[in-house]
KOLDOMI-642266 format. One line per 8 residues: number of its first residue (from 1); their letters; for each residue z, x, y of C-alpha. Coordinates in steps of 0.05 Angstrom, whole numbers. Example, Ala and Ser with C-alpha at 12.3 -4.5 7.8 and 13.67 -1.06 7.14 Angstrom:
# KOLDOMI-642266
1	as	156,246,-90 ~ 143,273,-21
***
This chain:
# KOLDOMI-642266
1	xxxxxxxx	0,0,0 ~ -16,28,73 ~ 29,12,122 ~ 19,22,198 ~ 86,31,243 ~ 82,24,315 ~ 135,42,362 ~ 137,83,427
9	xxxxxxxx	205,113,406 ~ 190,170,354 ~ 262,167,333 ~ 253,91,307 ~ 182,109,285 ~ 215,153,241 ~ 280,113,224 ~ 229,64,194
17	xxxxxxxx	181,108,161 ~ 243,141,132 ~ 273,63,106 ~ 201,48,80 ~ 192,105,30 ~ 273,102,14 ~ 248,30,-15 ~ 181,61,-54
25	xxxxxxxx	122,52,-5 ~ 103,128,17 ~ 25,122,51 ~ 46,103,122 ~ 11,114,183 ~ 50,122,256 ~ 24,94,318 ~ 62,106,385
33	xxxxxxxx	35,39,424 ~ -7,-27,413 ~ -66,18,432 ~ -52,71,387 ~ -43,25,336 ~ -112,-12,354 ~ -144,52,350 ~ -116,64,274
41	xxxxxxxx	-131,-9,258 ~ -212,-3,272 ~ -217,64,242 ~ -176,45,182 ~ -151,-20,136 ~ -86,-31,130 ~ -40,-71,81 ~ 12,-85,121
49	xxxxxxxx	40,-71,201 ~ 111,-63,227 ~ 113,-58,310 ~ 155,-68,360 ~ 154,-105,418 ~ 169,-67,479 ~ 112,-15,482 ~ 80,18,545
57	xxxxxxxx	9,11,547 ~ -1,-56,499 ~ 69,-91,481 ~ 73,-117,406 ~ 56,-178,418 ~ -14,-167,452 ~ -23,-128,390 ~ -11,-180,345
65	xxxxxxxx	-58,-222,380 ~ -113,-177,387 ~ -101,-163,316 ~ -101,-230,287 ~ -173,-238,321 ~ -209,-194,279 ~ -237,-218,213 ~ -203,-172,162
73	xxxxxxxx	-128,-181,199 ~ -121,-250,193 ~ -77,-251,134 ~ -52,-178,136 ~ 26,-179,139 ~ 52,-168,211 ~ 129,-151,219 ~ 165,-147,284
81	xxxxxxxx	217,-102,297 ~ 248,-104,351 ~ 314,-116,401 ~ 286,-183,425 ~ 335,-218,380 ~ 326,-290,424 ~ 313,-353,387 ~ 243,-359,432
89	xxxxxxxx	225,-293,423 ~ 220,-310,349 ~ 189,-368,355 ~ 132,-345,407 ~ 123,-275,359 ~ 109,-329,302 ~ 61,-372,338 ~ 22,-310,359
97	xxxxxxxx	15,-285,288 ~ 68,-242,265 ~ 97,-260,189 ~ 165,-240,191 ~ 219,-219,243 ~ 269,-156,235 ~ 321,-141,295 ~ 344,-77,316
105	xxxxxxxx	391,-48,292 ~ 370,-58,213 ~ 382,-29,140 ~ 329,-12,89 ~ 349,-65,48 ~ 331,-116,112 ~ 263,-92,112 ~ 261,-88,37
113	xxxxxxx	274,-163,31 ~ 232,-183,91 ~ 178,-149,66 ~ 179,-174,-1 ~ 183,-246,33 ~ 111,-242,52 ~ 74,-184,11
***
């Protein structure tokens, strides 16, 4: 499974990378924005993408939607990680797109069972 993890903080890029191969999935790609990321998505297909939502350049939620408008996204599991922890920011990430929500701070075994939830 290839997994893309956006974040503009290389400590949490890490932190996740580091929680995704402690729970068995080892081909993951790092992106440090939404336009990074969008970059890595055209040039590559990925299974699965974990991003946050308060990015310079393009937040994680433009990316989603951008994302979810291209033919071979539309049913790729998106997973937000993020701070935004509000009942509407849930809600609006899952109208735009995104498949399941994870707030900061989080264990392995969080993003283990979210990820199993929709993979």
């Amino acid at each position: 499974m290839n997994i893309l993890v956006v974040d503009d903080s290389s400590t949490m890029r890490r932190i996740v990378a580091n929680a995704l191969n402690n729970i068995g999935y080892s081909n993951i790609t790092l992106a440090e924005d939404g336009s990074d990321a969008l970059k890595k998505i055209k040039a590559t297909q990925f299974d699965a993408i974990m991003t946050d939502w308060n990015m310079p350049k393009m937040d994680g939620l433009s990316l989603v939607r951008e994302v979810r408008k291209m033919e071979n996204y539309k049913e790729v599991p998106i997973v937000m990680i993020t701070t935004e922890g509000g009942k509407r920011e849930v809600i609006t990430a899952i109208k735009e797109g995104v498949n399941n929500y994870i707030v900061k701070p989080f264990t392995a075994s969080t993003l283990k069972s979210k990820l199993e939830d929709i993979i």
